[in-house]
C-alpha positions in Angstrom: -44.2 44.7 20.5 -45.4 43.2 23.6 -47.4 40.6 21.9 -44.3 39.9 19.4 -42.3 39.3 23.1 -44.9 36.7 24.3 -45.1 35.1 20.8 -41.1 34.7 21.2 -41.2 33.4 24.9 -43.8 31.3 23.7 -41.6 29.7 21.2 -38.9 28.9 23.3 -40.4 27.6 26.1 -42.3 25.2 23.4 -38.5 24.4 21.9 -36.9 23.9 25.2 -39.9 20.9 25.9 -39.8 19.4 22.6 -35.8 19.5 23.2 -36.3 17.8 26.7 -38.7 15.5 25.7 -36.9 14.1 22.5 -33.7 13.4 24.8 -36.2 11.7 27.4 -37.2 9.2 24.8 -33.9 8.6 23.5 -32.6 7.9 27.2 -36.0 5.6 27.3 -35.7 4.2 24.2 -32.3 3.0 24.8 -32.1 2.5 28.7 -35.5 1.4 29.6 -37.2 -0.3 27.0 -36.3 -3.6 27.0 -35.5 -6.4 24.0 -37.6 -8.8 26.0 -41.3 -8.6 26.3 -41.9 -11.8 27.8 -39.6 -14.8 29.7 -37.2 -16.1 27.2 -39.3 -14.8 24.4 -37.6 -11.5 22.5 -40.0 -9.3 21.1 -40.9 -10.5 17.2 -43.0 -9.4 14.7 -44.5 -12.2 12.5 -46.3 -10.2 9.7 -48.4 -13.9 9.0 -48.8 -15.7 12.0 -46.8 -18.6 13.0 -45.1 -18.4 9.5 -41.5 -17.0 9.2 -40.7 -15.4 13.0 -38.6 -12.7 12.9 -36.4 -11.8 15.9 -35.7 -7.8 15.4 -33.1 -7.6 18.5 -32.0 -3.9 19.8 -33.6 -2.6 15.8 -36.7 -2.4 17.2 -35.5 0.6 19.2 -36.8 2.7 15.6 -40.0 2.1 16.4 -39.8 5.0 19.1 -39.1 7.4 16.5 -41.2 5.4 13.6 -44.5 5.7 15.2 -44.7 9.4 16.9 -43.5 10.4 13.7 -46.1 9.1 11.6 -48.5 10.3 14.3 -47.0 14.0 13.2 -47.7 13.1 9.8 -51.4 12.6 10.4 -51.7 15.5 13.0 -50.3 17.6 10.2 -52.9 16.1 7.1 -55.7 17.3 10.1 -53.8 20.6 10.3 -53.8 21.0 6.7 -57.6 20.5 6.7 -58.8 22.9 9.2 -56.5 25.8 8.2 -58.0 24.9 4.4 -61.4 24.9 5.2 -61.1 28.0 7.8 -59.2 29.7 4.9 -61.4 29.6 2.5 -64.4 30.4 4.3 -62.6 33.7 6.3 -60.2 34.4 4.1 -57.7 35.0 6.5 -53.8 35.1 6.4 -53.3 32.9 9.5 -55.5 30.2 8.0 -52.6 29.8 5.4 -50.2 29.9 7.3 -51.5 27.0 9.4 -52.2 25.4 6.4 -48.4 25.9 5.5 -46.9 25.7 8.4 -48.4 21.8 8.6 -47.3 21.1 5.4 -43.8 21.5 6.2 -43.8 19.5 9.1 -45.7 17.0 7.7 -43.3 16.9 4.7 -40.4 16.5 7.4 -42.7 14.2 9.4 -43.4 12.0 6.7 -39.8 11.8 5.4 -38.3 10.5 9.1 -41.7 7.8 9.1 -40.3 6.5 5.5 -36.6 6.4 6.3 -37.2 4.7 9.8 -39.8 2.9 8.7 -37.6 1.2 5.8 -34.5 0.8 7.7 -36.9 -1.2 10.2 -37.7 -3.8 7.5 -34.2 -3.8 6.2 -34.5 -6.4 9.2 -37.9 -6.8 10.0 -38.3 -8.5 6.7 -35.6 -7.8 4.2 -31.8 -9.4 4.2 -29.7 -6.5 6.1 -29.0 -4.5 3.0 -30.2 -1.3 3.1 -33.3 -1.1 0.8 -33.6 -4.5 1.0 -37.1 -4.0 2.9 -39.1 -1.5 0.4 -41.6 -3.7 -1.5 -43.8 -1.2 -2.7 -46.5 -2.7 -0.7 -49.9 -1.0 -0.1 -48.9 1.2 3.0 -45.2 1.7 2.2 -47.0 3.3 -1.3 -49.6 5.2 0.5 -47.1 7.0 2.6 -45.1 7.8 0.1 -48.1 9.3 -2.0 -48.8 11.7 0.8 -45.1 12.4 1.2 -45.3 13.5 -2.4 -48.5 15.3 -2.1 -46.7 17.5 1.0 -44.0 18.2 -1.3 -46.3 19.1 -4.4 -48.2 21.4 -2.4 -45.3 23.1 -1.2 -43.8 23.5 -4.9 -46.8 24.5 -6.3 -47.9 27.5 -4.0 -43.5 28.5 -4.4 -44.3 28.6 -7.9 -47.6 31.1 -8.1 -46.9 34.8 -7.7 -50.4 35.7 -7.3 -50.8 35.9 -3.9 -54.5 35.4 -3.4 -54.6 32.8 -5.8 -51.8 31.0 -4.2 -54.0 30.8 -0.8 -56.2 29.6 -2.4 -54.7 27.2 -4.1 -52.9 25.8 -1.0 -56.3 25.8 0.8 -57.8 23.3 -1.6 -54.5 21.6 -2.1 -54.5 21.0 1.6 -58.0 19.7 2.5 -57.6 17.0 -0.5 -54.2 16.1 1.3 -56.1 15.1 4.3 -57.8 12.1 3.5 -54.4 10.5 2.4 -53.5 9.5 6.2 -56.6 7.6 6.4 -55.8 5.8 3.1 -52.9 5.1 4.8 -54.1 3.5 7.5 -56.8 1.0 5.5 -53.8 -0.1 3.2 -52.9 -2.6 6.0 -55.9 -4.0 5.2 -55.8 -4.7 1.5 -53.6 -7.8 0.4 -51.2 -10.1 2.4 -48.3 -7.3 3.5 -45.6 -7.4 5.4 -46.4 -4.6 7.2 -47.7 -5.6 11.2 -51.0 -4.7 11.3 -50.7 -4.4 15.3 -48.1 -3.1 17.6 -50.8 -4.3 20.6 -48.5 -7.0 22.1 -45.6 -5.0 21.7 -47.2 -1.8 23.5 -48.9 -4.4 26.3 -45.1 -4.0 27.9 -45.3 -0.9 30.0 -42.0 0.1 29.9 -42.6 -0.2 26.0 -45.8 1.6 26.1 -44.5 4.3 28.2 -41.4 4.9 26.0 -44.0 5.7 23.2 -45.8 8.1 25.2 -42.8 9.7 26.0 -41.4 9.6 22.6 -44.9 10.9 20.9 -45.3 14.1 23.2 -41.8 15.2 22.8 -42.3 14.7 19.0 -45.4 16.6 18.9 
């Protein structure tokens, strides 16, 4: 009982922070981080340099929720391979649940990293129109393959009543997740995409940088 008490202070003194440090970013995100990175220069993203500058305005203000959620997402795919491996070689209950518990968030992770991530090129690189921006390019693929792999896992252990085999089955399923995030993050590199394959000059504006920070630890 005592150890169910600490587990429960535990968890609310972990909600309380997460609470605080989401509204600290959105105050930042809104109120500190500017639209201008440099004199009379707005901050732009130019997926091919010097060739069609785009001016992304107060919608760059995603990015603060864009990026520390996709940071999540790959947190989670790490998650999901240590509670697989340690699973299968104790066979222990709270290896699966780690191994669940990271699938979840990941599959909530990776669904906030899509939907910000396309309303972002709506204007980053589309006309304006919702959907306008998704053009099935390598990364925006990528992500959405390990989005479905998230889900799959999740369907498939709901669907095995066997519980040992269902472990199992979610500790394999989970370490071959893992290496999706990294797939992820090389698809940049395959093919002209629109995609920026930097946010270094954005995040070289402290109050920019520091916003992230912010925004990333109250996430995670």
């Amino acid at each position: 009982m005592k150890d169910l008490g600490t587990s429960s202070m535990v968890t609310i003194i972990l909600a309380v922070l997460a609470l605080l440090g989401a509204e600290a970013a959105l105050w930042l995100s809104y109120f500190y981080a500017p639209v201008q990175i440099t004199a009379g220069a707005l901050f732009v993203v130019s997926p091919t340099p010097g060739v069609n500058t785009l001016n992304l305005y107060e919608s760059h203000r995603i990015f603060f929720i864009h990026l520390p959620s996709a940071y999540a997402t790959a947190l989670c795919c790490g998650l999901c391979l240590v509670g697989g491996v340690m699973h299968l070689l104790s066979r222990s209950e709270k290896w699966d649940a780690l191994t669940v518990s990271a699938s979840e968030v990941g599959l909530l992770a990776g669904a906030i990293t899509l939907l910000t991530g396309s309303f972002w090129a709506d204007y980053a690189w589309g006309t304006g129109r919702i959907g306008s921006g998704w053009n099935w390019e390598p990364r925006l693929t990528t992500m959405l393959i390990l989005w479905l792999a998230f889900a799959a896992l999740l369907a498939l252990r709901g669907a095995m009543p066997n519980v040992q085999a269902r472990m199992k089955l979610t500790a394999v399923y989970g370490i071959l997740v893992a290496p999706l995030y990294p797939l992820v993050q090389k698809a940049i590199e395959i093919g002209q995409v629109s995609h920026p394959r930097s946010f270094s000059d954005l995040l070289s504006a402290p109050e920019i940088g520091t916003t992230k920070q912010v925004a990333t630890l109250g996430l995670l």
